[in-house]
C-alpha positions, 0 to 999 in steps of 0.5 A: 530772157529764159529763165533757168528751169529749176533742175527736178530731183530726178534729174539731178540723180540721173547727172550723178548718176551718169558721172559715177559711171562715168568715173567708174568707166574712166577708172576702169580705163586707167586701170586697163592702161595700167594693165597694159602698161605694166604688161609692155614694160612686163614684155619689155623687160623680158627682152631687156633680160633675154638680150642681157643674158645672150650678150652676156654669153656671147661675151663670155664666149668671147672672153673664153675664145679669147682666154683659150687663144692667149693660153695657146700663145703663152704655151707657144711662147713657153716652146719656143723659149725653151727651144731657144734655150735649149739651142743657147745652151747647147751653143755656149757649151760648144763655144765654152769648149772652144774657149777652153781648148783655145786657152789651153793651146795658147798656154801651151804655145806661150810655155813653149815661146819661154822654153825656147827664150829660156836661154837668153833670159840665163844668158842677159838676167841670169841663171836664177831667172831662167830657172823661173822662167823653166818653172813658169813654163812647167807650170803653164803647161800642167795648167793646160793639161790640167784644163785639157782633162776637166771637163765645163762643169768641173771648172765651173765647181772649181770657180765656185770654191775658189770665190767661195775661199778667196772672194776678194782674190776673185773680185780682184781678178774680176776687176784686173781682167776686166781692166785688161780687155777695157785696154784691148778693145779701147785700143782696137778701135 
């Protein structure tokens, strides 16, 4: 066997040597790696940011398209409505005015079914009840004239003050007549 040569001074400085610089190299070549890394990630974020904010705008572009097109709906919306309204109102009063010219000719046509029975009624109940009769007929036919003559909106101030001054009367000729049109249509079917 070989014997181990004894390392000389030299040598052993030259194999330090060699691995400082090594080290250093290799320190050199982690320090450029990090360099290079950092500047990818550097180049990376920098994407990431660029493509965060054109998504960002292209979202609040949406999200303004969107907003735009849903005002644009609800102002379409708002027309159409009072559009509707409008034509409803004007409808209701054409049928309230229909209503109030069919009520006061039932009126008149009621006062004159009782002035033409007035008779019977003085000759089977008695003169003091036709006399009722005559001032129920008279009464009815002022009433239809008095409707004739007003027009929607003073009705409508005259149901006012009369629910303001009699509220129970109200209430119960609310309850009578809906009772009595509960009858007529229980009894139509």
């Amino acid at each position: 066997m070989a014997e181990p040569t004894a390392t000389t001074g030299n040598e052993a400085e030259s194999a330090r040597n060699h691995f400082a610089k090594a080290m250093e190299e290799a320190k050199a070549g982690a320090q450029a790696l990090g360099k290079e890394a950092q500047a990818r990630a550097e180049e990376y974020r920098g994407k990431l940011t660029q493509a965060t904010n054109e998504w960002s705008s292209e979202a609040k572009t949406r999200s303004d398209e969107a907003r735009t097109k849903a005002n644009d709906y609800a102002a379409e919306a708002r027309e159409k409505a009072s559009a509707y309204a409008a034509d409803a109102k004007v409808k209701a009063a054409d049928l309230a005015n229909e209503g109030k010219a069919r009520t006061s000719q039932a009126m008149v046509g009621l006062s004159k079914m009782i002035d033409e029975n007035v008779h019977l009624i003085d000759e089977k109940v008695g003169p003091k009840y036709g006399d009722y009769a005559r001032t129920a007929s008279k009464s009815m036919q002022d009433a239809a004239t008095k409707l004739d003559e007003k027009s929607l909106d003073d009705l409508g101030e005259d149901a006012k003050e009369f629910v303001r001054t009699s509220p129970g009367l109200a209430v119960g000729m609310a309850v009578a007549a809906g009772f009595l049109f509960g009858r007529m249509f229980k009894k139509s079917k």
